[in-house]
C-alpha distance (Angstrom), angle and dihedral (degrees) to the residues before:
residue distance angle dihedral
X1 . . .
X2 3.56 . .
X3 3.81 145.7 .
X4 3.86 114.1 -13.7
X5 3.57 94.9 -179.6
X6 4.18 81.4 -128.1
X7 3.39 126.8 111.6
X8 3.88 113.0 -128.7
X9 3.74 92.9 -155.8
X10 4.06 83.6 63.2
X11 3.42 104.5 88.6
X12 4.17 125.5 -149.5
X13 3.64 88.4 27.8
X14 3.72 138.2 90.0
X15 3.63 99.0 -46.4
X16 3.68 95.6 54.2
X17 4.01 85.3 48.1
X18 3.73 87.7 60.5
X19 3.70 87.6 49.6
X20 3.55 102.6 52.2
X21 3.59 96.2 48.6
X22 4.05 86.5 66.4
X23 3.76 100.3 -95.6
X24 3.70 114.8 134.8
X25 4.21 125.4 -147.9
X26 3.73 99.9 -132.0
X27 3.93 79.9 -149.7
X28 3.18 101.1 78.3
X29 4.20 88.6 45.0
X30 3.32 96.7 51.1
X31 3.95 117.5 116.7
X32 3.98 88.5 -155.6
X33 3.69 121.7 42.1
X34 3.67 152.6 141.3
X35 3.73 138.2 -135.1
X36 3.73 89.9 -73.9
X37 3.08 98.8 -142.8
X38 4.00 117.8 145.5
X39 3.99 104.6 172.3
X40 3.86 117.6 48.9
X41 3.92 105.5 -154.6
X42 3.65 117.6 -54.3
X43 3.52 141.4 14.8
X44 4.04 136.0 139.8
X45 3.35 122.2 -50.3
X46 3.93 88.2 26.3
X47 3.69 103.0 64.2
X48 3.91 120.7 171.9
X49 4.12 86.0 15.2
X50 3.67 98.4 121.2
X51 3.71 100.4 168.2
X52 3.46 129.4 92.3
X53 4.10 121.6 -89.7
X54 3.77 132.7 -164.5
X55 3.94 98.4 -144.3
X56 3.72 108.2 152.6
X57 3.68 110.5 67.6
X58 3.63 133.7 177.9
X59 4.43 114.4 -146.4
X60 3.10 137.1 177.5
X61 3.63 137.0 -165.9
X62 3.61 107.6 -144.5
X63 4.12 126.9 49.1
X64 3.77 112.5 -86.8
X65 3.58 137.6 163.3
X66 3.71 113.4 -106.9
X67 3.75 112.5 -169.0
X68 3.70 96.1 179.2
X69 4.08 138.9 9.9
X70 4.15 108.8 -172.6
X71 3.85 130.4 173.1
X72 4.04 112.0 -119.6
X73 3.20 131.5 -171.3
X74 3.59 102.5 42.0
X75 3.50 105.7 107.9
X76 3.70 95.2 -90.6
X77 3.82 99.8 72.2
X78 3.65 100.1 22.9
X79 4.04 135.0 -29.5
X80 3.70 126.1 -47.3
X81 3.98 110.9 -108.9
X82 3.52 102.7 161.5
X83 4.08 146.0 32.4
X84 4.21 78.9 -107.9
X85 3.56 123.5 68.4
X86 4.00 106.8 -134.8
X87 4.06 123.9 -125.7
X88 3.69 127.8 -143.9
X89 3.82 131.1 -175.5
X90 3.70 144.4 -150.5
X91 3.27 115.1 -135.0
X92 4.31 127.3 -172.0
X93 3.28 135.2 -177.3
């Protein structure tokens, strides 16, 4: 969990690493979810890269029902404290 510095929408990079080692992005298994996205264009370390990134990612390693991934912390749900957006999940049983 947390902020790979990697953008998942990048493909043949880190993210896909993750991937292929058996890790799953409970994203993209959420039923409920947003745009993902945690870094609205620029910030350091990623000068002149405008677009939009999804670099703070929750995994897990085992199957799990994940009722809802949202983006906090980004003035929407909650203040903005960082550069990154956070993430939080809802997981059931």
């Amino acid at each position: 969990m947390g902020d790979f510095n990697n953008d998942a929408m990048i493909k043949k990079e880190g993210y896909d690493y993750l991937l292929n080692s058996g890790l799953i992005d409970t994203y993209t298994i959420a039923v409920e979810k947003d745009d993902g996205i945690t870094v609205k264009g620029e910030i350091a370390g990623w000068e002149g890269k405008k677009e939009n990134k999804r670099l703070d990612i929750i995994f897990t390693n085992r199957s799990v029902n994940v009722k809802k991934s949202n983006v906090i912390f980004n003035n929407i749900n909650k203040n903005v404290s960082s550069d990154h957006y956070g993430v939080e999940v809802y997981i059931s049983e």
